[in-house]
C-alpha positions, 0 to 999 in steps of 0.5 A, spaced: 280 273 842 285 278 837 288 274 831 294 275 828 298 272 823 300 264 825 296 265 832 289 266 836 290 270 842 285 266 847 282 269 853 280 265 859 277 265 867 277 260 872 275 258 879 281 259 884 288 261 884 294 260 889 301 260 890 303 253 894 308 247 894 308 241 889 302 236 891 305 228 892 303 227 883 306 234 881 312 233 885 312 225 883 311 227 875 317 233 877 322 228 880 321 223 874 322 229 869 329 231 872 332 224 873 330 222 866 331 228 862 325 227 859 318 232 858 314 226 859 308 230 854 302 226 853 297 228 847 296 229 839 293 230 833 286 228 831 280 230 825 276 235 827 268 234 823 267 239 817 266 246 818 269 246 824 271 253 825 277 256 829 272 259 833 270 253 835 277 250 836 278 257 841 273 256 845 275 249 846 282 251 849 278 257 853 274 252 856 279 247 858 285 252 861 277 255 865 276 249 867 282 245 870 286 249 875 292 244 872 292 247 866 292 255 868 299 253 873 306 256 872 311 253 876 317 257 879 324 255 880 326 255 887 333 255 890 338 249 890 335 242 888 329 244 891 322 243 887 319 249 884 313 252 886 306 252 883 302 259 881 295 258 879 291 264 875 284 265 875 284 268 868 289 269 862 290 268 855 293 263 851 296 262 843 292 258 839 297 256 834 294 258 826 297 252 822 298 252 813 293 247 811 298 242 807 303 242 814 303 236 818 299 235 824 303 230 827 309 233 825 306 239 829 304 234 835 312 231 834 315 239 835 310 240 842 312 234 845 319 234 844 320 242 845 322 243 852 317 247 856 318 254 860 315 252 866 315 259 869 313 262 863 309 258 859 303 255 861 303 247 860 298 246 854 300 247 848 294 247 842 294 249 834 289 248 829 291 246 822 286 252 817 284 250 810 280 256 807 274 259 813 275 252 816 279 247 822 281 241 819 285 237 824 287 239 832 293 239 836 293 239 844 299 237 848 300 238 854 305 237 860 305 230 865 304 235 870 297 237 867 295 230 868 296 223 868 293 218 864 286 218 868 286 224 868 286 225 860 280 220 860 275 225 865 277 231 861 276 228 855 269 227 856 268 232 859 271 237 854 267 233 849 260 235 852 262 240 855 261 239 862 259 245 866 257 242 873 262 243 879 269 240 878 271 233 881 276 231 885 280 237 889 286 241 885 293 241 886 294 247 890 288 244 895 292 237 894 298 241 896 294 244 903 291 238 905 297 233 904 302 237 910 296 236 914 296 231 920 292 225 917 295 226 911 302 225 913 301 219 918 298 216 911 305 218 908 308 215 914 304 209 913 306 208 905 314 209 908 314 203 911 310 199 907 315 199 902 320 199 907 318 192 911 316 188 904 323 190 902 326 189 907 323 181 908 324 179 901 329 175 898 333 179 895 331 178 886 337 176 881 335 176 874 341 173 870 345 178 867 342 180 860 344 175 854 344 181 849 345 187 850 344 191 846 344 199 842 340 203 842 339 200 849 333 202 850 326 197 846 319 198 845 314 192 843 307 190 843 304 183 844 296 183 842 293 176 845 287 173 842 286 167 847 288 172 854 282 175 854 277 168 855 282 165 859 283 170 864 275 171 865 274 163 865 280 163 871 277 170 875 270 165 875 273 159 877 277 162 883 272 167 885 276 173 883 276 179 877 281 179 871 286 184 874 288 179 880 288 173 875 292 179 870 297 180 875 299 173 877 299 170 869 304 176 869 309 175 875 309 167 874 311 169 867 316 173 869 318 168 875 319 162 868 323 167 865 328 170 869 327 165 875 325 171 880 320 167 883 318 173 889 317 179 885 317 186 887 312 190 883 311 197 882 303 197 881 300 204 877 295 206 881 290 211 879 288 212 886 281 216 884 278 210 889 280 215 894 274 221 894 277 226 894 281 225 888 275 222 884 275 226 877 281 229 878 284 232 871 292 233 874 297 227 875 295 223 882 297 216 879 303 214 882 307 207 884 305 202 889 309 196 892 307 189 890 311 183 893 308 177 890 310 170 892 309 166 885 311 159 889 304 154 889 298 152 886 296 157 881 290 159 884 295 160 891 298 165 887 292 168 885 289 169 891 296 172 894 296 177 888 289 180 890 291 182 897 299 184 895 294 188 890 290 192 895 295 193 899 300 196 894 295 201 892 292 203 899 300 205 901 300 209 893 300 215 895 306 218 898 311 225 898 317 221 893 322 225 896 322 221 903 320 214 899 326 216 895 331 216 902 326 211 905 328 205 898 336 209 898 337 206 906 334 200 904 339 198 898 344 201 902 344 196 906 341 190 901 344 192 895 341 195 889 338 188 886 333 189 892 329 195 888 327 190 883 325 195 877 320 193 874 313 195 872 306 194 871 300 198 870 292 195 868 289 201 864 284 197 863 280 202 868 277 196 872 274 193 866 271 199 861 274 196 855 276 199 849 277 196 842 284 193 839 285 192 832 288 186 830 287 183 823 283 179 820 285 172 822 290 174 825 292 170 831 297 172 838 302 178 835 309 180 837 311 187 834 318 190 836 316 197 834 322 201 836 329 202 839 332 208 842 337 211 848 332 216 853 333 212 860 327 209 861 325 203 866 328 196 867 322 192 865 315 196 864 308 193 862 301 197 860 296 192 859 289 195 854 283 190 853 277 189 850 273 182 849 277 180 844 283 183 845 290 184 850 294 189 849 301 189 852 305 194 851 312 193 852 319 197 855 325 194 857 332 196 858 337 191 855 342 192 859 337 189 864 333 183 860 335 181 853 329 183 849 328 177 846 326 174 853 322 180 854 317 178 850 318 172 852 315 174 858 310 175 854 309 169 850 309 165 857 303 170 860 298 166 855 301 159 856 301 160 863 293 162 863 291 157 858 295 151 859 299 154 866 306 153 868 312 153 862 318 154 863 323 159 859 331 158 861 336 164 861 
């Protein structure tokens, strides 16, 4: 490891090299990228423990570009619109950014997310430590979207905390790639093709109202913290028979039926798709949408029940190549019209019930807090669901050219009352 002034040059080795296409998450990950114009970095800043040395935090950054192949890719442009290719190096080296006790570390976070990445020469982790005298007071790590997803951030973390060295879970891209243009593998991406075609194809076509309040900045972000939704949910899984996410999903899509009058709702359902065995543990971007088609007419246990198997069925057919889903969706709406390809999303990372703490104020009953407004595209309407025992956390994105705001948080202030009270009604 050599040192000069404002950086540490680290070295590293790994297991596995390559050169090969984009797997089905990376390229997912890629296409979102060039559409939004958006890097999509993902990490922060965090407190290191008292004399924490840079020592310490390199051996940290060469532990993690070893082990993750993810970590150690470059991507090559190819030509024309094509994506680019991937280069995983089994060794390197990598700058530690040395940073001045006194300078911010979530201003150095801000500039490593917000600073476009070289993907052809830059690796896609970025990572400095704040220096006070002969010891490390705060860490920054950001990485590109195309190192890893939400899930995957969670592996990694434990691992990297007990510093892991047992073999590597789940396959790495550059082996997601080979196995993914394999026969099996292409009669599963066909499948997942016409599900979403045939449920697009079935459904009545959505209309949501034009929104009432459209606004600039155009684009919202909010967050609901509910009090009473997590009893509620837990007492009508018992009753029903079923678990919290099948009773989370049909609160949320009655919810949106009151508010907007869309009463079979096409969602796109986040799924992390590490039941599959093969990806089980992977640090890298597997996570992608699947389609779920929900009839929200009927007795709410009805809409319960339909919402479990629309479920599985989404996230058995969230594993696809986005450029043919792509052209599959862009026939439909061709034939359709636009309205079919309802954009809305929801993603329950509560990581099937491992629930992490959610602070609210003492005293404190159900919340909405609008957070910020802004003019990066982003979704339609996008939902992440957090909990704990006490606790729901519903953060919110929502396009007012889409839905007013305020009925965006309508939706939901209608979730709770649905799963408390049941059905209310909210009129455009």
């Amino acid at each position: 490891m050599d040192e000069v002034a404002g950086r540490r040059t680290v070295s590293f080795a790994g297991e596995g090299s390559g050169e090969g296409e984009l797997s089905w998450g990376q390229l997912d990950v890629w296409l979102k990228m060039r559409r939004l114009g958006r890097t999509f970095a993902m990490g922060g800043a965090r407190p290191l423990p008292p004399r924490t040395t840079v020592e310490d935090v390199a051996g940290e950054l060469a532990y993690l570009m070893g082990r993750y192949q993810s970590m150690r890719t470059r991507f090559v442009p190819t030509t024309g619109d094509d994506p680019p290719r991937q280069v995983v190096h089994d060794h390197g080296t990598i700058d530690l950014e040395l940073i001045p006790a006194g300078q911010d570390a979530e201003d150095v976070a801000r500039r490593y997310r917000t600073t476009p990445f070289d993907y052809a020469a830059e690796w896609p982790v970025r990572m400095g430590a704040v220096v006070d005298g002969d010891r490390c007071t705060h860490v920054v790590l950001v990485m590109s979207h195309l190192v890893f997803d939400g899930a995957g951030a969670v592996v990694m973390m434990a691992e990297t905390a007990a510093r892991t060295t047992a073999p590597v879970r789940g396959i790495a891209p550059l082996e997601q790639a080979r196995q993914q243009a394999q026969p099996a593998a292409q009669r599963h991406n066909a499948a997942a093709l016409r599900h979403w075609e045939t449920r697009l194809r079935q459904i009545p076509v959505p209309v949501v109202p034009p929104s009432r309040d459209v606004r600039s900045p155009r684009y919202h972000h909010g967050v609901f913290r509910s009090t009473a939704l997590p009893a509620a949910l837990s007492a009508a899984a018992r009753e029903h028979g079923t678990d919290t996410a099948a009773v989370l999903l049909a609160v949320f899509a009655m919810a949106f039926a009151e508010v907007t009058g869309v009463l079979v709702l096409p969602l796109r359902l986040m799924a992390s798709n590490r039941f599959r065995a093969e990806l089980d543990g992977s640090v890298c971007p597997v996570s992608q949408n699947g389609l779920c088609v929900l009839d929200t007419t009927g007795a709410f246990g009805d809409v319960v029940r339909r919402a479990r198997g629309a479920a599985m069925a989404a996230y058995k057919h969230a594993y696809y190549d986005r450029r043919a889903l792509e052209a599959r969706v862009a026939a439909v709406v061709a034939d359709r019209g636009p309205g079919v390809d309802l954009d809305v999303n929801f993603n329950d990372r509560r990581f099937g019930g491992s629930l992490r703490p959610i602070p609210l104020p003492a005293g404190a009953d159900s919340e909405f807090t609008w957070v910020s407004a802004h003019d990066d595209p982003q979704s339609g309407f996008f939902l992440s669901v957090d909990g704990s025992d006490e606790v729901l956390e519903m953060t919110l994105y929502v396009d007012s050219h889409f839905l007013a705001p305020d009925d965006a948080a309508a939706v939901l202030h209608a979730m709770e009352t649905v799963a408390t009270r049941g059905p209310v009604t909210h009129a455009l």
